[in-house]
C-alpha positions in Angstrom: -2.7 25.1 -5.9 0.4 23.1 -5.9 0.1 19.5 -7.1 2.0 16.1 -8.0 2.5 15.7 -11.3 1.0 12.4 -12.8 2.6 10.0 -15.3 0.6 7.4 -17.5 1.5 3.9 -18.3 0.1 1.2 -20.2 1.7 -1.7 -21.6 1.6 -5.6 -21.7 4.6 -6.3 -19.9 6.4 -5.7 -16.7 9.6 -4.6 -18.5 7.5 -2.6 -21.2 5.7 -0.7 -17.8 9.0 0.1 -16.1 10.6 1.3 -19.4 7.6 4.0 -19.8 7.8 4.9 -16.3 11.4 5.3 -16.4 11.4 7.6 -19.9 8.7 9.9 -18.6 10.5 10.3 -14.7 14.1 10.8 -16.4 14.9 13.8 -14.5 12.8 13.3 -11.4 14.8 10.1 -10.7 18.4 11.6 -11.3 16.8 14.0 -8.4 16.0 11.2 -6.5 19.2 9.6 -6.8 21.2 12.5 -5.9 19.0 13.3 -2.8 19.4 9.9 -1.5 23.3 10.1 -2.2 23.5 13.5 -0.3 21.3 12.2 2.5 23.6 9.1 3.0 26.6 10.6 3.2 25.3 13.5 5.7 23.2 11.3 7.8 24.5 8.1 8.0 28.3 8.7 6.7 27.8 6.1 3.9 29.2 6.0 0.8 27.2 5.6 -2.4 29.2 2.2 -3.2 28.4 1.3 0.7 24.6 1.7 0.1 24.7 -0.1 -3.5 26.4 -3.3 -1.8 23.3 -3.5 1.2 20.8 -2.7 -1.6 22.1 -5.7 -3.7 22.3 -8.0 -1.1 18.4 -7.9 -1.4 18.1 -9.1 -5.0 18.4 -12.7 -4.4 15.2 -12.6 -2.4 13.4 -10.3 -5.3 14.5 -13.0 -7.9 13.2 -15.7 -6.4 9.8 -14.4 -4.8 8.9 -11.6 -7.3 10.6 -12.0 -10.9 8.2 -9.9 -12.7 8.6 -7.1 -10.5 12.1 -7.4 -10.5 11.3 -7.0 -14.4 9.6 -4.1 -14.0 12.2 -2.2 -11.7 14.8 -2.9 -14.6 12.9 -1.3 -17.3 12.2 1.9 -15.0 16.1 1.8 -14.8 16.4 1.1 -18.5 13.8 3.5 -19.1 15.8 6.7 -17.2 19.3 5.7 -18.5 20.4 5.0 -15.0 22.3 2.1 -13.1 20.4 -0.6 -12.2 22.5 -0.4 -9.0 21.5 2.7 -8.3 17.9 2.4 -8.8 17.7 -0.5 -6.0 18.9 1.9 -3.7 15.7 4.0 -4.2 13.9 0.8 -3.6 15.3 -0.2 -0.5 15.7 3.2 1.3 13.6 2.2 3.7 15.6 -0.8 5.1 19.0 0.5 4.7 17.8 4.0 6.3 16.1 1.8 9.5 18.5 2.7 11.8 18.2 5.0 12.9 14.3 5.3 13.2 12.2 8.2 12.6 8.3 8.3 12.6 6.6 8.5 9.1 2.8 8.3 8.1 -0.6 7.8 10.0 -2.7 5.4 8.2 -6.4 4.7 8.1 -9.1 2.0 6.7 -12.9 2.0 7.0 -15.6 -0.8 6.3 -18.7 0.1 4.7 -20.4 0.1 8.0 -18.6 3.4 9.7 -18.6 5.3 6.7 -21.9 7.5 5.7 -21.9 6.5 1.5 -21.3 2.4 2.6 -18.1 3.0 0.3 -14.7 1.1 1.7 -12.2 3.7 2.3 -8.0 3.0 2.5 -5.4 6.3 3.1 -2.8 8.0 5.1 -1.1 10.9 5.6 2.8 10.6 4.2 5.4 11.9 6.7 8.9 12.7 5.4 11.7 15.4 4.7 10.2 18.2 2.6 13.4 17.5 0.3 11.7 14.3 -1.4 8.8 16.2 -3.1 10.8 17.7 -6.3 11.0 13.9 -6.7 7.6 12.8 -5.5 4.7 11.7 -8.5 1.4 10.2 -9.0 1.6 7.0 -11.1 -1.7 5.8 -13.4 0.0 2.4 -14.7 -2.5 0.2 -16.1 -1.5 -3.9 -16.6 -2.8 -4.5 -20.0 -2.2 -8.6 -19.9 -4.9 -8.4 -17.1 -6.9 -5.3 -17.3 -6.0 -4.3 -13.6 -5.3 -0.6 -13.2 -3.2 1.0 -10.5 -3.2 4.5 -9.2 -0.9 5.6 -6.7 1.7 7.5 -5.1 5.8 7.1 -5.5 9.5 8.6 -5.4 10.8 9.1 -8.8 12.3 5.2 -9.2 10.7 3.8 -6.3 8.2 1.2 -7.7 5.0 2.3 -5.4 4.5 3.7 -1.8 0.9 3.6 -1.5 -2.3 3.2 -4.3 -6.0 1.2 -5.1 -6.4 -0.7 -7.8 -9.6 -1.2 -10.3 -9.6 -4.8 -8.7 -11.0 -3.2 -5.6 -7.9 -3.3 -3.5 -5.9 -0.6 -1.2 -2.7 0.0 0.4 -1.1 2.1 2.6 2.4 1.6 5.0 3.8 3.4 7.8 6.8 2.7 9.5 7.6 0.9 12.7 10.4 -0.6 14.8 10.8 -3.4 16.9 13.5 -4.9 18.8 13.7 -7.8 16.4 14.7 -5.3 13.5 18.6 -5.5 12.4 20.7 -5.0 9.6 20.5 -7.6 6.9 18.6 -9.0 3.4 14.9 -9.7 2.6 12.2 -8.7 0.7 12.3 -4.7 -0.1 8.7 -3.3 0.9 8.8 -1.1 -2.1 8.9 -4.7 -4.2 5.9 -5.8 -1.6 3.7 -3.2 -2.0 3.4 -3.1 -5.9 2.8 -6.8 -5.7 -0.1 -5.9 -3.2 -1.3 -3.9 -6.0 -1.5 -6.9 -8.1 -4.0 -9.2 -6.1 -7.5 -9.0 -5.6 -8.4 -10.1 -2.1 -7.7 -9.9 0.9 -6.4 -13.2 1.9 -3.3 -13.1 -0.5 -2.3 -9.7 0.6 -2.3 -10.7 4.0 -0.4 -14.0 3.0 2.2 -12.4 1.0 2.6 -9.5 3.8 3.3 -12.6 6.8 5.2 -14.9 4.3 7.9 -12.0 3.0 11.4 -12.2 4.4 12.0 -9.0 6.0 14.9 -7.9 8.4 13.4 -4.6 9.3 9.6 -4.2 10.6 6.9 -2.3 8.3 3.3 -1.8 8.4 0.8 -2.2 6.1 -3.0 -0.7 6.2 -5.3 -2.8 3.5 -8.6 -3.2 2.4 -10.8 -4.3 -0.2 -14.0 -4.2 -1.9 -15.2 -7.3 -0.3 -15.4 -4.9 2.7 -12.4 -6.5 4.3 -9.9 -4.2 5.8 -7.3 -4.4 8.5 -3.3 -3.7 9.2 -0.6 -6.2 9.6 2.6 -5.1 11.4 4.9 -6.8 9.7 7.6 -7.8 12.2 10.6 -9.9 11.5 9.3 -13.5 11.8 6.2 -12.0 13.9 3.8 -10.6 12.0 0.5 -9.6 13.5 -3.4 -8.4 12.5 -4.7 -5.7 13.7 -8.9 -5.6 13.1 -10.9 -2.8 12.9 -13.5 -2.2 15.8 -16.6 -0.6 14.8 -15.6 -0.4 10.9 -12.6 1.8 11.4 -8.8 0.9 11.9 -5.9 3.3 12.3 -2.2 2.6 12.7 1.2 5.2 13.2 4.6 4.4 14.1 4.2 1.9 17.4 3.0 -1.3 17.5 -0.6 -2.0 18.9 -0.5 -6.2 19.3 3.2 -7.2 20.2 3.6 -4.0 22.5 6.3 -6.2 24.6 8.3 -5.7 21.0 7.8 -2.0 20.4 10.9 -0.4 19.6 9.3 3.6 18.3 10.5 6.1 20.0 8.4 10.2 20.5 5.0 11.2 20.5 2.3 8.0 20.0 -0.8 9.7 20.2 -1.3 9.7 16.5 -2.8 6.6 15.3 -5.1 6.9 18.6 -5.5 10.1 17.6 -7.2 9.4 14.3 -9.5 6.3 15.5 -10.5 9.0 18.3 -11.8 11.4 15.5 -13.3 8.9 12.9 -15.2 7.3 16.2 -17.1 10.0 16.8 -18.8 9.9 13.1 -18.8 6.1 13.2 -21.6 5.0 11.0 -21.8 8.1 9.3 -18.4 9.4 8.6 -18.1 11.3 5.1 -15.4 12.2 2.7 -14.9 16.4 4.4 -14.6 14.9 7.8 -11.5 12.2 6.9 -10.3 15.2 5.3 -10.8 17.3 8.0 -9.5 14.4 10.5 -6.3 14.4 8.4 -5.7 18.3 9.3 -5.9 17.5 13.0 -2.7 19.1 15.0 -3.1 17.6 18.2 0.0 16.6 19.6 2.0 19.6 17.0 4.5 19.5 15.5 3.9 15.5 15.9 0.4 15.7 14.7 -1.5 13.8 12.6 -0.6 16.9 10.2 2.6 17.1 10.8 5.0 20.1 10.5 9.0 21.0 10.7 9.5 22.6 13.6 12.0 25.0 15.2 12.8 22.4 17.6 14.5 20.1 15.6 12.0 18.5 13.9 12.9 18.1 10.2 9.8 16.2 8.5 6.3 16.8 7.8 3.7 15.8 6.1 4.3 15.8 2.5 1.3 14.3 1.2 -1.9 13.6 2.4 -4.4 10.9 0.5 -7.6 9.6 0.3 -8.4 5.9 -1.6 -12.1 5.1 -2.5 -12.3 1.7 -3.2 -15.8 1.3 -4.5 -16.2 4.8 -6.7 -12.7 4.1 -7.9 -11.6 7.6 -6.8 -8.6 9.3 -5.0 -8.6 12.3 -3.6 -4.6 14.0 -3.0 -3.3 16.7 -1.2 0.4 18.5 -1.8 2.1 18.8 1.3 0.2 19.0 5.2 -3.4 19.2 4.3 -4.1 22.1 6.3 -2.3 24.2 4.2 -3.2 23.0 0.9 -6.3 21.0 -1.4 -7.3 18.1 -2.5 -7.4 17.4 -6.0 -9.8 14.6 -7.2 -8.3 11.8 -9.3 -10.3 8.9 -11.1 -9.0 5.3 -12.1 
């Protein structure tokens, strides 16, 4: 069974964090680097010195909002013997590569009263170019000046893409466009997302998702243990919840509230797709059927398991995952789900 491999951090301080991170991913960030270089150049006809100059346009906004995760990017750098330069890249990929779009993830949360254990459940299937695995990990960081500890999914560099925390908090994003996006510099939602990881309720997460300078739109599925969940499309200067209805919300690549502003383009069946499936088990939905729900072709190759296709279509799913907020477990699969197993992972 093919899996991640999982790195271990512990330390008092930001800096200290990022500097174990960054030692123990050495080689998986060079890869991530040179994948990101390659992919530039070849889709986008950007130079590497191009890229650099967007992603440090960006830092401004980091220094002043988020300093101690700023920290913390700069000791992964320091910790892998890169450029700094080149490490924001990795964390702003997802801006800078915006334009043009392509659809990535399906996301999920349920409250205690859809699911059959009463446990609060976050996750998503991850939707990318096979190429990003060699570089793809599982990251156990634990943030010993508060006790919090943070498991979680990430490109080698990147600070987080998705994780729960031992403060009874989730997160997952997806992408989606609108047509107030553009080129320009905010607030990274790599840099967002591992601040999510550092709160413990729902009302600052959904306060630092609407109050974060962004250029480009991204989505964020959230929950808690206070059996609070919900998504915020996060559009330039519009940002917008999205509740759950009967315990369960689900979110892809189009937007649900501001539809007037929807800028996605292809198949949109699959966040639909997925409420569809959990409905029918509302109340007493279990751990196998999110599973099997995340295996669910319908729509293929544009599924909520995703494939490359012969028609084009050059992502998949590359990671399916599974947060349990109240047991404190994950449950992660390598590549589409229907292919592969989950592995059980604890706090």
């Amino acid at each position: 069974m093919k899996e991640f491999r999982l790195i271990h951090i512990s330390a008092p301080t930001p800096r200290e964090r990022g500097i174990q991170y960054g030692s123990q991913a050495k080689e998986e960030i060079q890869v991530c680097i040179n994948t990101y270089r390659d992919r530039f150049q070849t889709t986008r006809n950007m130079s590497w010195d191009t890229v650099r100059g967007y992603a440090a346009a960006m830092l401004p906004c980091v220094e002043e909002s988020m300093p101690d995760i700023l920290e913390e990017a700069r000791g992964i750098a320091q910790g892998a013997g890169v450029d700094f330069g080149d490490l924001m890249v990795l964390n702003c990929r997802y801006e800078i590569l915006h334009f043009p779009h392509q659809n990535e993830c399906t996301a999920f949360a349920l409250q205690r009263e859809a699911t059959a254990d009463g446990h609060v459940y976050v996750g998503q299937n991850w939707d990318n170019r096979p190429s990003l695995l060699p570089h793809t990990l599982l990251v156990h960081i634990t943030e010993e000046e508060t006790g919090n500890v943070i498991f979680g999914m990430t490109e080698a560099g990147q600070l987080i893409r998705n994780g729960f925390t031992s403060k009874g908090v989730g997160q997952c994003a997806n992408s989606i466009r609108s047509t107030l996006d553009c080129q320009g510099a905010g607030l990274p939602s790599n840099f967002l997302r591992r601040k999510l990881l550092t709160l413990d309720n729902m009302a600052d997460m959904v306060r630092w998702i609407r109050q974060a300078p962004r250029t480009v739109s991204n989505n964020f599925c959230i929950g808690t243990r206070e059996n609070v969940v919900a998504d915020i499309e996060g559009v330039p200067g519009m940002p917008v919840r999205h509740d759950p209805v009967d315990g369960i919300v689900t979110h892809a690549n189009h937007l649900l509230v501001n539809r007037d502003l929807d800028a996605s383009s292809g198949m949109r069946q699959r966040g639909e797709r997925l409420y569809e499936l959990l409905h029918r088990q509302a109340g007493n939905i279990t751990l196998d059927y999110i599973m099997e729900c995340l295996k669910d072709h319908e729509g293929a190759p544009q599924g909520i398991c995703s494939h490359v296709s012969d028609t084009g279509k050059v992502w998949q799913t590359n990671a399916s995952l599974i947060y349990d907020l109240d047991a404190g477990k994950a449950w992660v699969c390598y590549g589409p789900p229907c292919e592969g197993e989950y592995k059980e992972y604890a706090l």
